[in-house]
N, C-alpha and C positions, 0 to 999 in steps of 0.2 A: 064290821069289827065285833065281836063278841066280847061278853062282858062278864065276867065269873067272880065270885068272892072267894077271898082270901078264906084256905078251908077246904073249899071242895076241891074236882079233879083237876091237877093241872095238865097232864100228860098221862096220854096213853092208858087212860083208866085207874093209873094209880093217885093212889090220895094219902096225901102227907097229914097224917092225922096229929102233927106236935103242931100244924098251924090253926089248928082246932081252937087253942087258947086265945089266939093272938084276937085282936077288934077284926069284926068284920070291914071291909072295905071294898068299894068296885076298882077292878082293875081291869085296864082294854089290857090289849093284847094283840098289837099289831102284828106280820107275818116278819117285819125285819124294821126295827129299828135304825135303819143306817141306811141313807141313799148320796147318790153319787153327786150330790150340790157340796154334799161333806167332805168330796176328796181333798180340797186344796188348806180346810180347816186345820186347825189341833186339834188332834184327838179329845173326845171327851169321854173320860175315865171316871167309873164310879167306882168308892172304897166302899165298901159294908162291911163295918166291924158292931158290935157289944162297946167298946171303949172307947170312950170320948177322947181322951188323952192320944191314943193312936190313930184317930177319923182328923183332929189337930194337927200331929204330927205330920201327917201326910199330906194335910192343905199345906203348909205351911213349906213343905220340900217341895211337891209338884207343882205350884199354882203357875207358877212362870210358866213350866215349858209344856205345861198340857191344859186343858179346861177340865179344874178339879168339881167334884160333886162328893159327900160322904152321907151316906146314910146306918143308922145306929140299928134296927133292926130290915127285915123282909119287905114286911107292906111298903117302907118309906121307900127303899130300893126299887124295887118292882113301880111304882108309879113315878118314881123320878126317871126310870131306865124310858117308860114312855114318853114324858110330857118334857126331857129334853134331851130327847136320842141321844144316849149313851151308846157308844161305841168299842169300848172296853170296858169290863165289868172286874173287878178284885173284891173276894171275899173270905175272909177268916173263916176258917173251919171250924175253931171252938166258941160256938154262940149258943144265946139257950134258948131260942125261940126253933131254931132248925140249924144243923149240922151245914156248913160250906159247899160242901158235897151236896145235899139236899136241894139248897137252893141252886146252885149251877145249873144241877140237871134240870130244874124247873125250868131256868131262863133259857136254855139249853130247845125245850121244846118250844116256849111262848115267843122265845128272841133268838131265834139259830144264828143272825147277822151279828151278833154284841159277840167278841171276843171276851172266852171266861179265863179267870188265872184264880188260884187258889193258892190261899196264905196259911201254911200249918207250922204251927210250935212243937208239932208231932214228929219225933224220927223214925218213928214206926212208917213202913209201906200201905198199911191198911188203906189210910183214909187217901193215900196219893194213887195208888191201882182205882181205886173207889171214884177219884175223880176225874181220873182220864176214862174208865171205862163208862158213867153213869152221866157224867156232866161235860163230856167231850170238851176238856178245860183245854189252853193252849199250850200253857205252861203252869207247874207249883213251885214257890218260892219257899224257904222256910223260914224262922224266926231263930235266934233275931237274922232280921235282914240289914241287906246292902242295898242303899238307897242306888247305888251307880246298876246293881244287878236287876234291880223294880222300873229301872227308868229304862235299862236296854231291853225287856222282856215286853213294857208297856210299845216301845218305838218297834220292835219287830211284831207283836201283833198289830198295832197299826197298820204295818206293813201289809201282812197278810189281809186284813181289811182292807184296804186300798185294792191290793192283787184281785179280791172276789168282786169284790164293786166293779173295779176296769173289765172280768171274766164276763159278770153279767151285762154289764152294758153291750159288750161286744156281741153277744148271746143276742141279745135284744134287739142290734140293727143287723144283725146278718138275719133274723127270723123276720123282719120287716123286709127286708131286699128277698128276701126269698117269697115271699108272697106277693110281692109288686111283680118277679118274675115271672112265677104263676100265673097272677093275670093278663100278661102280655102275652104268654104263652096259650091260656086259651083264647083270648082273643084273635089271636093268627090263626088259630086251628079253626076256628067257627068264621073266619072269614074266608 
């Protein structure tokens, strides 16, 4: 597992240099956050906002029907998304440590398994093109939101997380059955 400070590259050589300010900090960076002992679970959704008031607001709506987590900047996300497999990630766009967009794409490279969503108060296109093409989000909600809209977008990436988890596993025992056939196979041939 490799281990990088908050700061340097996180993907692909480029380097967020507004995380330059923020406290150093080690973060692992496993290749997926999310395995298939998690299927039968509730999702567990992280919020990253700037605003206490709305990291609240959203415990306080989701906590029944999902396993809520909120983190107020980057570093705290980013090490909670590890240390307790987040599975769906929601981030506000306008923050001042780094842009929604920003970090997506980060998680995006470090956590390709974590479903992204992006929260903007923006009705401009920029930053919603910006996060599907950069931080390959699942969906963008905008502000103000509709908690029935946040809960049905969280329950269909769920879904799609369940879909990829069941795709790989399937993946995983047909590439075992196919090399137990192989060996049956050369062993008839050299007998």
């Amino acid at each position: 597992m490799a281990r990088k400070r908050l700061g340097e590259t996180f993907c692909a050589g480029k380097s967020y240099h507004r995380l330059k300010d923020l406290p150093h900090m080690t973060l692992n960076h496993p290749n997926n956050s999310v395995n298939a002992t998690d299927l039968d679970s509730r999702p567990r959704v992280l919020y990253l906002d700037d605003d206490q008031a709305n990291l609240d607001s959203f415990k306080a709506n989701f906590r029944d029907q999902f396993e809520v987590f909120t983190a107020s900047n980057p570093v705290q996300a980013y090490n909670m998304i590890e240390a307790e497999g987040i599975q769906i990630a929601i981030a506000d766009h306008n923050m001042p440590s780094m842009s929604g967009v920003e970090f997506l794409e980060s998680l995006y490279c470090d956590f390709p398994g974590v479903q992204r969503i992006l929260l903007t108060g923006y009705t401009e296109m920029v930053p919603v093109v910006e996060a599907i093409n950069k931080g390959k989000v699942f969906g963008v909600l905008t502000k103000p939101f509709n908690m029935q809209d946040i809960s049905r977008m969280i329950e269909d990436a769920w879904e799609q997380c369940r879909e990829q988890l069941e795709r790989e596993k399937t993946l995983r025992k047909l590439v075992r059955q196919n090399q137990q056939f192989e060996f049956i196979l050369r062993q008839r041939l050299l007998s």
